[in-house]
C-alpha positions in Angstrom: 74.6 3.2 -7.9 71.9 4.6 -6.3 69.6 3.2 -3.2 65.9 4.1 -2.0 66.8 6.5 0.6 69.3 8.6 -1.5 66.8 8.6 -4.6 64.3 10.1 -1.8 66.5 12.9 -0.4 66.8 14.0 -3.8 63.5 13.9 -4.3 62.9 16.2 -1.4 65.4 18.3 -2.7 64.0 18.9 -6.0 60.4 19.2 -4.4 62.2 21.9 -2.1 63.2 23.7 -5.7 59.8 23.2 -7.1 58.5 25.1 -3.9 61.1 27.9 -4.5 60.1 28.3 -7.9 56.6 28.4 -7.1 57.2 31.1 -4.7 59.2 32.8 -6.7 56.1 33.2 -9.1 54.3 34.5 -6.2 51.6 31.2 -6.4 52.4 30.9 -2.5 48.9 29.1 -1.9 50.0 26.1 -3.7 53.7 26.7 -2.7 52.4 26.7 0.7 50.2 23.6 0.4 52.6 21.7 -1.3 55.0 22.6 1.9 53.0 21.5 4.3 52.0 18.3 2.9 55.7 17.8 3.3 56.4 18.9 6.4 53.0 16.3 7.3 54.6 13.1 5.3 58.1 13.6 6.9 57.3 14.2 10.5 54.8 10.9 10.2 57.9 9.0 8.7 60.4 10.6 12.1 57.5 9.8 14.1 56.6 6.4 13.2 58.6 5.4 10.4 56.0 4.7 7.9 57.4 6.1 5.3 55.1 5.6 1.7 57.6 7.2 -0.7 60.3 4.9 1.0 58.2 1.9 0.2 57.6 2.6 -3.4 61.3 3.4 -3.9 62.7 0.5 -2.5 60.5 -1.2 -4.9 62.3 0.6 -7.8 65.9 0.9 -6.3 67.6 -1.5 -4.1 67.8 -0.1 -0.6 70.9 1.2 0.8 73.0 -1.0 3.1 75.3 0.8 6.0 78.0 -1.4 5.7 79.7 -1.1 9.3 83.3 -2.0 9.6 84.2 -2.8 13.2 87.7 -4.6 13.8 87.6 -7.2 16.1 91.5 -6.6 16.5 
């Protein structure tokens, strides 16, 4: 099933395409400001980890557990 922070990394990834394809139709204002408004959101989230997208998904999906398994042996 899938968890907040996968559903956001393909979100990214299809905002990538959409930025492709917008560049690929030569609009590279908006391609461009639609780059760096991404490029703004994600090195806030490294930096501090306030992440809004992240918030909002988790209230949608459940978030993803790393499930560590250390043996004790």
């Amino acid at each position: 099933m899938l968890c907040a922070e996968r559903m956001q990394r393909i979100i990214q990834a299809i905002i990538l395409g959409f930025i492709m394809g917008l560049a690929g139709a030569q609009m590279f204002k908006v391609a461009f400001l639609v780059m760096l408004a991404m490029m703004i959101s994600l090195l806030v989230a490294g930096f501090t980890g306030f992440c809004p997208g992240l918030i909002i998904l988790k209230k949608i999906f459940p978030p993803c557990e790393e499930t560590n398994v250390k043996d004790n042996n």
